[in-house]
C-alpha positions as CSV (number, residue, x, y, z in Angstrom):
1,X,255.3,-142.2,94.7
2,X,255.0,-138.5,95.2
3,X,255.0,-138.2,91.3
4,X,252.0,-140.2,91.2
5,X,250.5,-138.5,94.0
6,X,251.1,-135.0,91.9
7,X,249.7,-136.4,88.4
8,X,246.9,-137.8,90.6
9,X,246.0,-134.3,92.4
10,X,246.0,-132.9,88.8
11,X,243.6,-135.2,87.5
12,X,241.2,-134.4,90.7
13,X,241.6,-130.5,89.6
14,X,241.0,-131.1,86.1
15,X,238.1,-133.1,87.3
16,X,237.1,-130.4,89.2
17,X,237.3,-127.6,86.9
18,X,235.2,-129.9,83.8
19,X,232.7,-130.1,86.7
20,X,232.3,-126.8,87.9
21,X,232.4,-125.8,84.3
22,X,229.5,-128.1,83.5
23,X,227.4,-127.1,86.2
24,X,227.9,-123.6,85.0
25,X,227.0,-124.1,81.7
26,X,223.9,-126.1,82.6
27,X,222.8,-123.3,85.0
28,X,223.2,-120.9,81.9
29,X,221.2,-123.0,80.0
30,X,218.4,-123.3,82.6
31,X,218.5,-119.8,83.0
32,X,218.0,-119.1,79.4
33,X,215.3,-122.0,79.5
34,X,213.8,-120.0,82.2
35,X,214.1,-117.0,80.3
36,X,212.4,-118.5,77.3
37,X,209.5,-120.2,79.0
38,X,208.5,-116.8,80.9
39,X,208.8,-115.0,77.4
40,X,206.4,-117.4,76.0
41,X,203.8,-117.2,78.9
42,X,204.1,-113.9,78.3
43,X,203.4,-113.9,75.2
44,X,200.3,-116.6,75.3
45,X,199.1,-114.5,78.1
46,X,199.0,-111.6,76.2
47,X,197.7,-113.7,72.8
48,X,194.7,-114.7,75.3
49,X,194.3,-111.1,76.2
50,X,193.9,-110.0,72.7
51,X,192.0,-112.6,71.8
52,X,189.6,-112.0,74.8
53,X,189.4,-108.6,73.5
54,X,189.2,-109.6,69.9
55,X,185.8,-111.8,71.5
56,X,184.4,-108.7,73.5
57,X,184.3,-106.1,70.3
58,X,182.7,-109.1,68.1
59,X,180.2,-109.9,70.8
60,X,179.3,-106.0,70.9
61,X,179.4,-105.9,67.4
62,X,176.9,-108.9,67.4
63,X,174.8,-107.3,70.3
64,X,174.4,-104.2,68.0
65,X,173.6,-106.3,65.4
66,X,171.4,-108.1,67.0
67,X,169.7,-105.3,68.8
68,X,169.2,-103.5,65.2
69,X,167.5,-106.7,63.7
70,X,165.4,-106.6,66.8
71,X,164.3,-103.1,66.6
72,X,163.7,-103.6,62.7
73,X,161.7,-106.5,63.5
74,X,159.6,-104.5,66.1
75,X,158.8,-101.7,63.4
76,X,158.1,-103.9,60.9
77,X,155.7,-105.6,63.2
78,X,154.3,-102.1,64.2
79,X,153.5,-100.7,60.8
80,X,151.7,-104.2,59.9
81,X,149.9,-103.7,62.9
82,X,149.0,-100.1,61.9
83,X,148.0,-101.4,58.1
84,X,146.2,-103.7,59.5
85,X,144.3,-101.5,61.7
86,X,143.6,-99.0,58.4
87,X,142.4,-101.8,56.1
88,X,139.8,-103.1,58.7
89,X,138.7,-99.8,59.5
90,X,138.5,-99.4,55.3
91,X,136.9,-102.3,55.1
92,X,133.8,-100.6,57.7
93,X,133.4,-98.2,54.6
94,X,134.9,-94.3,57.2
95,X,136.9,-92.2,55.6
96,X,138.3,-90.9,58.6
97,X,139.3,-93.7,60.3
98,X,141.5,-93.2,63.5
99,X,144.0,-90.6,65.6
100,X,147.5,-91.7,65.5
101,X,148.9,-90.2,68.8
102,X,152.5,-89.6,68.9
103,X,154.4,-89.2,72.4
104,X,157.7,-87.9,71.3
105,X,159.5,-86.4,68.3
106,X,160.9,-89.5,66.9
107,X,160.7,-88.2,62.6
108,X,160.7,-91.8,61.6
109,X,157.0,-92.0,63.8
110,X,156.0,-88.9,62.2
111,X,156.7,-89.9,58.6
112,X,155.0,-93.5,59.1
113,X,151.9,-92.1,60.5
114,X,151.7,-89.3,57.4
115,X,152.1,-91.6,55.3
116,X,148.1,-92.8,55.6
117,X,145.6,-90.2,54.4
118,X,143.5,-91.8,56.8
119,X,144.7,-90.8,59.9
120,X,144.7,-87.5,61.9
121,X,148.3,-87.5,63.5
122,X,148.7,-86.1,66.7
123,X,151.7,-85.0,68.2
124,X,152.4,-85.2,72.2
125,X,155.9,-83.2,73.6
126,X,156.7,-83.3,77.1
127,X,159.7,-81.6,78.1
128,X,159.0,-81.4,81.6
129,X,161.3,-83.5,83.7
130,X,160.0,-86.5,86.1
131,X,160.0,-86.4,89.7
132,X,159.0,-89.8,90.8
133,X,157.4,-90.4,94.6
134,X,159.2,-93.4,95.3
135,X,162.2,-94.9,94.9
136,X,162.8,-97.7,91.9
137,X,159.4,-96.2,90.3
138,X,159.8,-96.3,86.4
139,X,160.0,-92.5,84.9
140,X,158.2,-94.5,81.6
141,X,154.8,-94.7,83.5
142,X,154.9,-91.1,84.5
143,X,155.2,-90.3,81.2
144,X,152.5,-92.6,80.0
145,X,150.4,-91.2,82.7
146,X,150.8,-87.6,81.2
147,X,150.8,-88.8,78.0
148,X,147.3,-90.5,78.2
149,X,145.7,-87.5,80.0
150,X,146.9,-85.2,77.0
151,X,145.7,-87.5,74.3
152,X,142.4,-88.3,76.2
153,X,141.4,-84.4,76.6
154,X,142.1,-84.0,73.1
155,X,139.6,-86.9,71.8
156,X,136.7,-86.3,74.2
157,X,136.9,-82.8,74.5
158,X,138.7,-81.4,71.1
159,X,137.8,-84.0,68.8
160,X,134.6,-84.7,70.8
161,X,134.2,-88.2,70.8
162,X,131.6,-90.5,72.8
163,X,133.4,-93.5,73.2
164,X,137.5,-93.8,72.2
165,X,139.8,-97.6,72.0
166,X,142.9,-97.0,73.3
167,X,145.5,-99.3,71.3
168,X,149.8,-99.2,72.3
169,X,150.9,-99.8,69.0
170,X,152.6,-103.2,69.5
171,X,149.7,-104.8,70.0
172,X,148.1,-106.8,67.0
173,X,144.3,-107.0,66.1
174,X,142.2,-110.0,66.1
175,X,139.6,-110.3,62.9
176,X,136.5,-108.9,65.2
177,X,138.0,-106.7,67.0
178,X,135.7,-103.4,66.3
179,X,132.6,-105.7,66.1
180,X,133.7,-107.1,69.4
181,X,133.9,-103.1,71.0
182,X,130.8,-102.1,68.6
183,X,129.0,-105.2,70.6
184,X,130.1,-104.3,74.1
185,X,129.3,-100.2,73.3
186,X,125.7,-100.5,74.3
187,X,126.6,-102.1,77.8
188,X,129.6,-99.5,77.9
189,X,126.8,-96.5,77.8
190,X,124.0,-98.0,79.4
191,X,125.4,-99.7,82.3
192,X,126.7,-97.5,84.8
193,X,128.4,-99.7,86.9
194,X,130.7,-101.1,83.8
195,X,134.2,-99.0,84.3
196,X,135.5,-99.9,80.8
197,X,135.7,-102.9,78.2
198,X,139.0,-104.5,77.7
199,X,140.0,-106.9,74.8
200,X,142.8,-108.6,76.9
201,X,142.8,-111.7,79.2
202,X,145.6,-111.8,81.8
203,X,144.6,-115.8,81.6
204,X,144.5,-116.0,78.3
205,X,147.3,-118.3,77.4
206,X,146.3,-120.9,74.4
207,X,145.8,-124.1,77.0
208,X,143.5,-122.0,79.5
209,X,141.0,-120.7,77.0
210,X,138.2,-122.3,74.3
211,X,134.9,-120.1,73.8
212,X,135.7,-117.3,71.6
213,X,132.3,-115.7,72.1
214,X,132.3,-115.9,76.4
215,X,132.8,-112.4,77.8
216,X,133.3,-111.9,81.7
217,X,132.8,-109.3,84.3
218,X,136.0,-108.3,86.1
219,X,137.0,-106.1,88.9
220,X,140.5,-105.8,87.6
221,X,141.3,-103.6,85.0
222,X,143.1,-106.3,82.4
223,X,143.9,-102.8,79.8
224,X,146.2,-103.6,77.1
225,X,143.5,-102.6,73.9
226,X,140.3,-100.9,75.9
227,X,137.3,-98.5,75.3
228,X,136.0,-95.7,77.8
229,X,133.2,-93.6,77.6
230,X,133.5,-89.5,77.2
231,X,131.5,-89.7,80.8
232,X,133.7,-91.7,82.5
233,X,136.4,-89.6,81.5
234,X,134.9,-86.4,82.7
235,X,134.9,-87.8,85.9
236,X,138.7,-89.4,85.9
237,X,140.6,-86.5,83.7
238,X,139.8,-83.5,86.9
239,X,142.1,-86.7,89.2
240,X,144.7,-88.3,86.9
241,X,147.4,-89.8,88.5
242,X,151.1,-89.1,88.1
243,X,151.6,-92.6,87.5
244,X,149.4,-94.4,85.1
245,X,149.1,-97.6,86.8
246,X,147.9,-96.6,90.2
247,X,144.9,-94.8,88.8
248,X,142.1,-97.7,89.5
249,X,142.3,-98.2,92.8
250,X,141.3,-95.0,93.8
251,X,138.7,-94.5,91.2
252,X,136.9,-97.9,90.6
253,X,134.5,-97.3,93.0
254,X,132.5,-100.9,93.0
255,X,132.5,-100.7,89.3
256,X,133.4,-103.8,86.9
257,X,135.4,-104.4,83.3
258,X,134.1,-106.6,80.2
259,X,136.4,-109.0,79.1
260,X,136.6,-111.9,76.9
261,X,137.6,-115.3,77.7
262,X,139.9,-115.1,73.8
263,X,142.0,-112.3,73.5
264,X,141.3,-109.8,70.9
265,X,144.5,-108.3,70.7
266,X,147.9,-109.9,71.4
267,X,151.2,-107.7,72.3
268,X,154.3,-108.5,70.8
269,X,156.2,-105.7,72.9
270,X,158.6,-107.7,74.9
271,X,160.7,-104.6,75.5
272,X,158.3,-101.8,76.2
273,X,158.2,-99.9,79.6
274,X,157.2,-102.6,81.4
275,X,160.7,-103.8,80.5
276,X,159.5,-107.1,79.3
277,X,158.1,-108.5,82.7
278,X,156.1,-111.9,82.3
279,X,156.5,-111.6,78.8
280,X,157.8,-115.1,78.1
281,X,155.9,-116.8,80.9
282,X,152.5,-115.3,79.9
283,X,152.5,-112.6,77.3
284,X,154.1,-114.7,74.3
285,X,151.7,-117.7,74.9
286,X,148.2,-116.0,74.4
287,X,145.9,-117.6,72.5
288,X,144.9,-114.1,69.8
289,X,141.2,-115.1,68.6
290,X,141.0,-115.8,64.8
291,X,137.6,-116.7,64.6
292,X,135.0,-114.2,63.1
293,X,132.5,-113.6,66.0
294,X,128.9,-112.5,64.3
295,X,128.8,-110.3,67.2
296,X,125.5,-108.4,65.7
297,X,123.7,-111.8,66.6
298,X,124.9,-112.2,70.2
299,X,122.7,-111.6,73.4
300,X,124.9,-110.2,75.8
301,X,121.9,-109.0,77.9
302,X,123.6,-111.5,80.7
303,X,126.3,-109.3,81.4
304,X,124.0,-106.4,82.9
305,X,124.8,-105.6,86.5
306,X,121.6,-107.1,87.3
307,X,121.6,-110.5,85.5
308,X,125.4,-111.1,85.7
309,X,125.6,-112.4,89.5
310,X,123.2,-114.8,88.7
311,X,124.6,-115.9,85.9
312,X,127.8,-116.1,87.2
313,X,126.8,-117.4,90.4
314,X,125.1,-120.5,89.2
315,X,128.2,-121.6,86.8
316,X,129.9,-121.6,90.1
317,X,127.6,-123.1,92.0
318,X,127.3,-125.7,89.3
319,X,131.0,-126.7,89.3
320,X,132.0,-129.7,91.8
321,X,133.9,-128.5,94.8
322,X,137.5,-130.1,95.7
323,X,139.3,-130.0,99.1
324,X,142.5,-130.3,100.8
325,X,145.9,-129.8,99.6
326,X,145.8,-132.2,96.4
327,X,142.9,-130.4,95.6
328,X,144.8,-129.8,92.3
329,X,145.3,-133.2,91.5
330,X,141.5,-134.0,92.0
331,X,141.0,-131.5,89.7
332,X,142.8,-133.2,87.0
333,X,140.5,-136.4,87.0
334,X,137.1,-134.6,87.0
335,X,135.1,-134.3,83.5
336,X,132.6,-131.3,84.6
337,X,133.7,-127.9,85.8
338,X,135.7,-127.8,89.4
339,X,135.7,-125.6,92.0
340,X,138.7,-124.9,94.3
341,X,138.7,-122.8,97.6
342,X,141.7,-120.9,98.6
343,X,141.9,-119.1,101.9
344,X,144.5,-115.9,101.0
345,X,146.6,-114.6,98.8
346,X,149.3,-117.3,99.4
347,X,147.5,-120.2,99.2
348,X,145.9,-118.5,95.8
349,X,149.7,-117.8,94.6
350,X,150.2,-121.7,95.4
351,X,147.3,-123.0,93.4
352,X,148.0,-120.8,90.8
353,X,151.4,-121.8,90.5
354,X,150.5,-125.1,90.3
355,X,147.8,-124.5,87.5
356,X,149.9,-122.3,85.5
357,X,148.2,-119.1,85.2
358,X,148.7,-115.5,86.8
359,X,149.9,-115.7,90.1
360,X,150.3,-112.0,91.0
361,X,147.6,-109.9,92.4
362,X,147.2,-106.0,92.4
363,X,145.1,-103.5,94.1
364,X,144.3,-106.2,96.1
365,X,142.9,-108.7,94.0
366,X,144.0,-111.6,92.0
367,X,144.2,-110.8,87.9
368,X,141.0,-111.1,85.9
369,X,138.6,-111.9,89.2
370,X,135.6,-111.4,89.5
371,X,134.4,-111.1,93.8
372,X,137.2,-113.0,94.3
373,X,136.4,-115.9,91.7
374,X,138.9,-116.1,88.7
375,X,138.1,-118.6,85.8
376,X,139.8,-120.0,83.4
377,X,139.8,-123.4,81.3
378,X,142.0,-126.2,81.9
379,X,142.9,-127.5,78.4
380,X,139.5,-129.0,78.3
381,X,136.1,-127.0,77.8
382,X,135.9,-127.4,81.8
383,X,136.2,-124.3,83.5
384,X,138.0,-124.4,86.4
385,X,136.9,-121.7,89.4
386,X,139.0,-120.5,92.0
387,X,137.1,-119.2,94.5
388,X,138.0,-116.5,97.5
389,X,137.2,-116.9,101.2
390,X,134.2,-114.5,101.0
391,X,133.2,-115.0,97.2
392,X,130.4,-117.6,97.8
393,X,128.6,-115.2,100.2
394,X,129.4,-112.3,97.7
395,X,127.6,-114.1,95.3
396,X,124.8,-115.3,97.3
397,X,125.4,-118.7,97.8
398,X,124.7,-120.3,100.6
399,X,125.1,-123.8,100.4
400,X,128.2,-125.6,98.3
């Protein structure tokens, strides 16, 4: 019995022992499972960190790449714009056709500009660091602001010119554009109260305009391809601003800007100092004119200080006035020209956000108006008029 006993306390150790050894081994092999499994985490984390990596160099290498093509694009779209410029001015039988102002020391803007016997090249430097008034102004438009009161003093005053188109040069050319400016000069010197004449038209997006040969009065200043007189610019160069931007509202004094209902110019800059704003929205989309105005056979006696309230008066007296807040959608089913009321800037900003167009207003005023009114067509020949709280008395109509 007691051997039995022994042989059977054996087996339990033996039994023992083969488990203890098992459970040994298995933790080894768990542990070197472990081991393994952290290695390769490791190493697929750090795979996914190169590889990360690897991503971020080619996207930089693309963004170069991309950035390059870009800024070939630009220049190739900038000296078409300036051969352009040269063969219509060839065309108009001058020798001496234009001033190519430079604002920098870029070599490759040099050698471009030499490169036509029929320029005179100007060179502007400006060394002299920026010190803007207020905080988040752009340094670019104090150096525009310098650079345009340089370049102006030498046309009028060196070179001695009556009249001078100012044209940024990513901006391209529609097929009248001198005749257009050559039309507008006589109101330019013979109407006092006409500031400047612009080829731009803030509203001029392809499904808000239709009559090449309409030209407006504004009391915003669209710029963006625009002629001023040698006397206007006596009295503006003695008070330049710092800033280019700012300088109407102080000088504008009740005066007005020509502009056409078609563009004549269109700008392709989407990154130029005003760092691209609305340029997809509203810049890309205008309609540039490419029909050949006979400009030498228009009358544009209506646009005289003393015909054009009138004129302009009766169009909107003409149109059919909507109310209330689906005034919009009103709009839509009317054939003729329509005539909406909005009582501030917000409720213009609404409207206009509703129409599509420019909502944003400067100086005070809404883009492209005229006392308040801005017009623009509505993918029809119908002009649509949006009309101020105190434009109908401006314009002298008492009854609507």
């Amino acid at each position: 019995m007691s051997k039995i006993l022994c042989d059977f306390r054996f087996l339990l150790l033996l039994a023992a022992a083969a488990f203890i050894y098992i459970q040994m081994r298995l933790f080894a092999t768990q542990s070197e499972y472990a081991d393994r499994l952290a290695a390769a985490v490791e190493s697929e984390n750090h795979c996914t960190s190169q590889m990360r990596l690897l991503i971020d160099q080619i996207s930089m290498q693309q963004g170069r790449i991309v950035a390059l093509e870009e800024e070939k694009n630009r220049q190739d779209e900038v000296c078409g714009q300036l051969k352009a410029l040269v063969q219509d001015l060839e065309r108009k039988g001058l020798q001496r056709l234009i001033d190519k102002v430079q604002d920098g020391s870029d070599p490759n803007v040099r050698s471009k500009a030499l490169s036509y016997d029929q320029l005179t090249y100007m060179q502007h430097l400006d060394n002299e660091p920026v010190h803007t008034e207020s905080p988040g102004e752009l340094i670019a438009y104090y150096k525009i602001a310098r650079h345009y009161k340089w370049a102006m003093d030498e046309l009028f005053y060196k070179h001695n010119f009556s009249r001078v188109i100012i044209l940024e040069d990513d901006m391209e050319i529609a097929p009248d554009f001198f005749e257009y400016f050559e039309a507008a000069a006589a109101l330019l010197d013979n109407d006092k109260s006409i500031m400047a004449v612009s080829s731009w038209n803030d509203n001029g997006q392809k499904q808000f305009v239709h009559d090449p040969t309409v030209l407006y009065r504004s009391d915003f200043f669209p710029g963006l391809g625009w002629m001023l007189s040698r006397a206007t610019w006596n009295e503006l160069s003695p008070k330049w601003p710092k800033a280019y931007p700012c300088w109407l509202k102080e000088n504008h004094k009740g005066r007005q800007f020509i502009r056409p209902e078609v563009c004549r110019t269109y700008n392709f800059g989407e990154h130029g100092s005003s760092l691209g704003q609305f340029f997809k929205q509203y810049l890309e989309p205008i309609k540039l004119n490419d029909v050949k105005v006979d400009w030498k056979s228009m009358d544009l006696s209506y646009l005289k200080e003393d015909k054009y309230t009138k004129y302009f008066a009766e169009l909107v007296k003409n149109a059919k006035s909507v109310h209330g807040a689906d005034a919009v959608l009103k709009a839509y089913n009317i054939d003729g020209d329509v005539r909406i009321q909005y009582q501030d800037q917000l409720d213009f900003e609404r409207i206009a956000r509703q129409f599509g167009i420019f909502y944003e207003w400067k100086d005070g005023i809404p883009r492209t108006a005229y006392k308040g009114v801005v017009v623009f067509r509505h993918q029809t020949p119908r002009r649509i008029f949006l009309v101020g709280p105190d434009s109908l008395r401006q314009l002298g109509i008492e009854s609507a």
